[in-house]
C-alpha positions as CSV (number, residue, x, y, z in Angstrom):
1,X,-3.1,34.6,26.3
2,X,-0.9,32.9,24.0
3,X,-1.7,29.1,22.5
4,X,0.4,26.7,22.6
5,X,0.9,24.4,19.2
6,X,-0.9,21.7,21.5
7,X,-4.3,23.8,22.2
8,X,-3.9,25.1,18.8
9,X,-4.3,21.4,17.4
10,X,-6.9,20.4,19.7
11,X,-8.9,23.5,18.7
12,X,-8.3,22.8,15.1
13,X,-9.5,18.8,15.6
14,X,-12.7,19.8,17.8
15,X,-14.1,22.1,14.9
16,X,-13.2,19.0,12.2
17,X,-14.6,16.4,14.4
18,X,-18.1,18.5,14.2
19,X,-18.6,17.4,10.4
20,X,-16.5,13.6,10.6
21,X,-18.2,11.1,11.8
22,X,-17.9,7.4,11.4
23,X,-19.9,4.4,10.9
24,X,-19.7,0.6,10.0
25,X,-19.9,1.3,6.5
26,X,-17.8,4.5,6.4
27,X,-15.5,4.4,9.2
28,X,-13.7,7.7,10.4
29,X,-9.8,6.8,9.5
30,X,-8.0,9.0,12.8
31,X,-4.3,9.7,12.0
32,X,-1.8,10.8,15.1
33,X,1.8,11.5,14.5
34,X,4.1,11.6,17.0
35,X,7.7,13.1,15.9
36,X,9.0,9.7,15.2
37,X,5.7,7.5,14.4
38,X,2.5,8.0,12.8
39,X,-0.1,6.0,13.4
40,X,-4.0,5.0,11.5
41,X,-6.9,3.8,12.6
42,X,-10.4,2.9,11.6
43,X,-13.5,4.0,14.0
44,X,-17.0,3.4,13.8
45,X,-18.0,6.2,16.2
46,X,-21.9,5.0,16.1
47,X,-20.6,1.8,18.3
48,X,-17.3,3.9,19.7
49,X,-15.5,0.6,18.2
50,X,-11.8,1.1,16.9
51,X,-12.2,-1.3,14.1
52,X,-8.6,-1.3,12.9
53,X,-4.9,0.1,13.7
54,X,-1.6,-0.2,12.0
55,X,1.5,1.8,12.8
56,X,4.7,2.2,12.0
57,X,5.8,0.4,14.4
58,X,4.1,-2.7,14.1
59,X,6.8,-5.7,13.3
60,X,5.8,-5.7,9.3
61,X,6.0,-2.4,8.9
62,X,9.6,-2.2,10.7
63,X,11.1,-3.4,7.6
64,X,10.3,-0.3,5.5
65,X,13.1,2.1,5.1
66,X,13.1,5.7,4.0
67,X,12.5,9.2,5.5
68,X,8.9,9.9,7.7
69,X,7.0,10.6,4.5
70,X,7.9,7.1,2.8
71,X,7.1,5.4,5.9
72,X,3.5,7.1,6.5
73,X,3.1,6.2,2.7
74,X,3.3,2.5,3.5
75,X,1.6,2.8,6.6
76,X,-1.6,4.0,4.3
77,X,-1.0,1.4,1.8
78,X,-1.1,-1.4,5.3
79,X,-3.9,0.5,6.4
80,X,-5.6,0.3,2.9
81,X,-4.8,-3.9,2.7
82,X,-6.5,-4.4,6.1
83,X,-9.4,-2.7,5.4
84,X,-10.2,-4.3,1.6
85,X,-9.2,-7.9,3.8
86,X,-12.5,-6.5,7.0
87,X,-15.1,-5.4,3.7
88,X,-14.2,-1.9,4.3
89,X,-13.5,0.0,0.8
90,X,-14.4,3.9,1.8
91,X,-13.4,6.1,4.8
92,X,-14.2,9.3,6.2
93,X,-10.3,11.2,6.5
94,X,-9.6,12.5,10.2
95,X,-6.9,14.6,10.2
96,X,-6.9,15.2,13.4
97,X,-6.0,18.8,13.6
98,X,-2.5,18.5,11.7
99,X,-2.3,20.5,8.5
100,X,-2.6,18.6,5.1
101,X,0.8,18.1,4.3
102,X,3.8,15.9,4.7
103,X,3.1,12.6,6.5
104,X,-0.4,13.2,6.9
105,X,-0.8,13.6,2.9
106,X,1.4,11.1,2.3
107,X,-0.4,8.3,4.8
108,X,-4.4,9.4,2.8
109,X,-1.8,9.0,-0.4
110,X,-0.7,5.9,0.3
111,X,-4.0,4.6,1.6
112,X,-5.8,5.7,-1.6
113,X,-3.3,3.6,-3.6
114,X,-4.0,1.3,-2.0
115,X,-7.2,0.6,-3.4
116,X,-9.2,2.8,-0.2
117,X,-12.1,6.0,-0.8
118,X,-11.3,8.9,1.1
């Protein structure tokens, strides 16, 4: 039987989602990327509370122009910003079954520059 690159993924994010866990204090920081978007956000998995989200899409972040990687870059940096603003300064990094590479590098990149601990 032959997996597809979906149950491959899912596979992948069930066997990282044994050891990441988020709380208040450290909230697990889920990234998704769809093949134009990518999206962030910040779960306390104690209270099953999403605690945060910013996307590429969302009407400040519209502005940013560049290729997927330079995007997801600022996308981290928005994520990072909201957090420092909710008293949030370190997160547990879900990668949510995508390799460590490309956009999903550059998004924990750009949310360690700006100012976050991953």
């Amino acid at each position: 039987m032959a997996l597809t690159k979906l149950d491959r993924r899912l596979r992948i994010k069930r066997r990282i989602r044994k050891v990441v866990e988020g709380s208040a204090e450290r909230p697990r920081m889920s990234v998704f990327r769809s093949n134009k978007e990518i999206y962030a956000q910040l779960i306390d998995d104690k209270t099953g509370k999403t605690l945060l989200a910013v996307s590429s899409r969302d009407k400040d972040l519209a502005s940013v122009k560049g290729n997927k990687v330079e995007v997801a870059q600022a996308v981290g940096k928005a994520v990072a910003e909201k957090a420092l603003a909710n008293g949030i300064s370190a997160v547990s990094f879900d990668r949510n079954g995508y390799l460590y590479h490309g956009r999903v590098k550059s998004i924990a990149d750009g949310a360690r520059e700006g100012g976050l601990k991953l």
